[in-house]
C-alpha positions in Angstrom: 0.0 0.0 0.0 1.4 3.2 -1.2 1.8 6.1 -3.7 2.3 3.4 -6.4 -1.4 1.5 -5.7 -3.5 5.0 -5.5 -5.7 6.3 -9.2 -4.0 8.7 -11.3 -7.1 11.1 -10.4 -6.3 10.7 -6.8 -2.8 11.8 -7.7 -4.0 15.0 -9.9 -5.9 15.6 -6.5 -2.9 15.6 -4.7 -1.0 17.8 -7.0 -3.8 20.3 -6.9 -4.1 20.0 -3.3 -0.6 21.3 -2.8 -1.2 23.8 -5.2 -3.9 25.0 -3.6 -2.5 24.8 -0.1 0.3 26.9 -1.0 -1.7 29.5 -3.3 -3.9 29.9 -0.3 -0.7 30.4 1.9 0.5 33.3 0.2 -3.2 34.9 -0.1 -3.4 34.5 3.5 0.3 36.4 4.4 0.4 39.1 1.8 -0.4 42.8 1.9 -2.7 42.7 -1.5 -5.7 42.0 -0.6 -6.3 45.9 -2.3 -4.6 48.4 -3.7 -5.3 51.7 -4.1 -3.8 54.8 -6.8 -4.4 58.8 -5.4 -2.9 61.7 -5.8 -2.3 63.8 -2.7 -1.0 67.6 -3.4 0.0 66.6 -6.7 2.3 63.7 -5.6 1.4 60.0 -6.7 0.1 57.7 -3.8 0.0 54.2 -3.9 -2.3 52.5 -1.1 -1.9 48.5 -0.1 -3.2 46.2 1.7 -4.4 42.9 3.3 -5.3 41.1 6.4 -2.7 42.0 8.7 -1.0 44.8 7.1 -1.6 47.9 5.7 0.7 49.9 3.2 1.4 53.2 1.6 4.1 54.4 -0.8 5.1 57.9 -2.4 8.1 58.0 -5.0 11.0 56.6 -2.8 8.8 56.7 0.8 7.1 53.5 1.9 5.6 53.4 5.0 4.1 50.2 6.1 1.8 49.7 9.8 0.5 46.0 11.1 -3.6 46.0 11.1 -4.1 45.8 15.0 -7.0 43.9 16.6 -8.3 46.2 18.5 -10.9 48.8 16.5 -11.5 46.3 14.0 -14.9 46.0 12.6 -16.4 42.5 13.0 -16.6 41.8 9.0 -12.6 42.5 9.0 -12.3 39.7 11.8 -14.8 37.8 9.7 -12.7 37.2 7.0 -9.6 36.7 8.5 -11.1 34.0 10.7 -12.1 32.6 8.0 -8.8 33.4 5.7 -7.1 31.3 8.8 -10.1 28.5 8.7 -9.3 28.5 4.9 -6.0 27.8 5.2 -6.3 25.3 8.1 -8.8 22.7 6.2 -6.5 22.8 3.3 -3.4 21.9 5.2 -5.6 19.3 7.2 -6.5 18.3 3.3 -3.0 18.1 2.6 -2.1 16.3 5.9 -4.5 13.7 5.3 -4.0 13.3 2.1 -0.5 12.7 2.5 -1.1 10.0 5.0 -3.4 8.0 2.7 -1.7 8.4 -0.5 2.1 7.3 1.9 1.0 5.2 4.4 -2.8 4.0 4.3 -4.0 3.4 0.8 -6.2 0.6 1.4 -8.2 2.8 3.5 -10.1 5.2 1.2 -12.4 7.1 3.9 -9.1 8.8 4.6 -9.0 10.0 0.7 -13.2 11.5 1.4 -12.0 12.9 4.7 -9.3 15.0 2.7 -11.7 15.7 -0.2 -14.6 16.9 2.4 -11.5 19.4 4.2 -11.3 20.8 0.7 -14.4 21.6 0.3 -14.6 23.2 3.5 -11.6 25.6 3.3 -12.8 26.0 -0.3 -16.2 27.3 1.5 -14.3 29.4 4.4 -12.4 31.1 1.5 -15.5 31.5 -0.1 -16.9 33.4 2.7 -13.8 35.6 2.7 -13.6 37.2 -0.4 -17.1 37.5 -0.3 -17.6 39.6 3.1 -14.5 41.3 2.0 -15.8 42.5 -1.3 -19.2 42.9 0.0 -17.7 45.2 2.8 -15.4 47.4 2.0 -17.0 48.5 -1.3 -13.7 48.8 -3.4 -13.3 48.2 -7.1 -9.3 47.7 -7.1 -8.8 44.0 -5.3 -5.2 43.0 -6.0 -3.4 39.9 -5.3 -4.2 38.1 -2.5 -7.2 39.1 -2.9 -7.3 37.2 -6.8 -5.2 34.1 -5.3 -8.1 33.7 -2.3 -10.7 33.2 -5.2 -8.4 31.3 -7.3 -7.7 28.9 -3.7 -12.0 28.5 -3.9 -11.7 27.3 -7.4 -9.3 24.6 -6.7 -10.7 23.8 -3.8 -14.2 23.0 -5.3 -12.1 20.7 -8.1 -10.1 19.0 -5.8 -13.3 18.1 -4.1 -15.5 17.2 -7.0 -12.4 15.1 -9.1 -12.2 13.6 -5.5 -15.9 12.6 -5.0 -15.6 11.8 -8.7 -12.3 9.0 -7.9 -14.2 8.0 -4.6 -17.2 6.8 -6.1 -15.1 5.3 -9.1 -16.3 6.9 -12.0 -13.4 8.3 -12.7 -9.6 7.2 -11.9 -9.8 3.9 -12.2 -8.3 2.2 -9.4 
């Protein structure tokens, strides 16, 4: 039991599934979740930001302050509870599916367990770019913003490619 005995399917879901995990990573840690172009007295301002940090550049000058928790609204602690739930059920996705696809094989409620984790930080990211969007009523979403949405699209076809191997209709093995 091993690598060699799981479906080619269950293998593009493992592929995908570190994909995803680390996509979802760097949505999670980067300041660009939006970004922001003014012009203040006649000089350029660029604006940044994302779930813990807050940026803002002028030619040369770059200032950058960390987004404390204390003053926050409740929809900005919203979606970074669920940016960090996100990111949790795809490294428990990854966790598990590493276990089954090394170690257990034979036992394939292991390989639904990681496919249902998927679809649950693929809903929890979901939910954050949602709120976020919904919230703070911008039109210029950069990055990590992108990447989050982009982590909900692979999570939804890790977990239906997985339902699909589970059930057998597609993978073979």
């Amino acid at each position: 039991m091993g690598f060699g005995d799981t479906s080619v399917l269950c293998k593009v879901v493992f592929i995908l599934l570190i994909l995803c995990f680390i996509i979802d990573l760097i949505a999670f840690a980067i300041p660009f979740w939006y970004s922001l172009e003014y012009n203040v007295l006649g000089a350029s301002v660029k604006s940044y930001g994302g779930l813990w940090d807050a940026c803002a550049e002028s030619g040369s000058l770059k200032s950058c302050a960390s987004i404390k928790d204390s003053g926050l609204t409740d929809w900005f602690r919203a979606v970074r509870a669920f940016s960090i739930l996100s990111w949790l059920f795809f490294l428990g996705a990854l966790v598990v599916a590493i276990v089954f696809m090394f170690f257990m094989s034979g036992n394939k409620l292991l390989y639904l367990v990681a496919v249902c984790l998927s679809f649950a930080g693929a809903f929890c990211a979901m939910i954050a770019f949602a709120v976020y969007a919904g919230k703070l009523g911008i039109t210029d979403y950069s990055a990590s913003f992108a990447l989050t949405i982009i982590s909900f699209i692979l999570g939804l076809i890790i977990g239906v490619l997985g339902i699909l191997d589970y059930l057998g209709i597609i993978g073979g093995k």
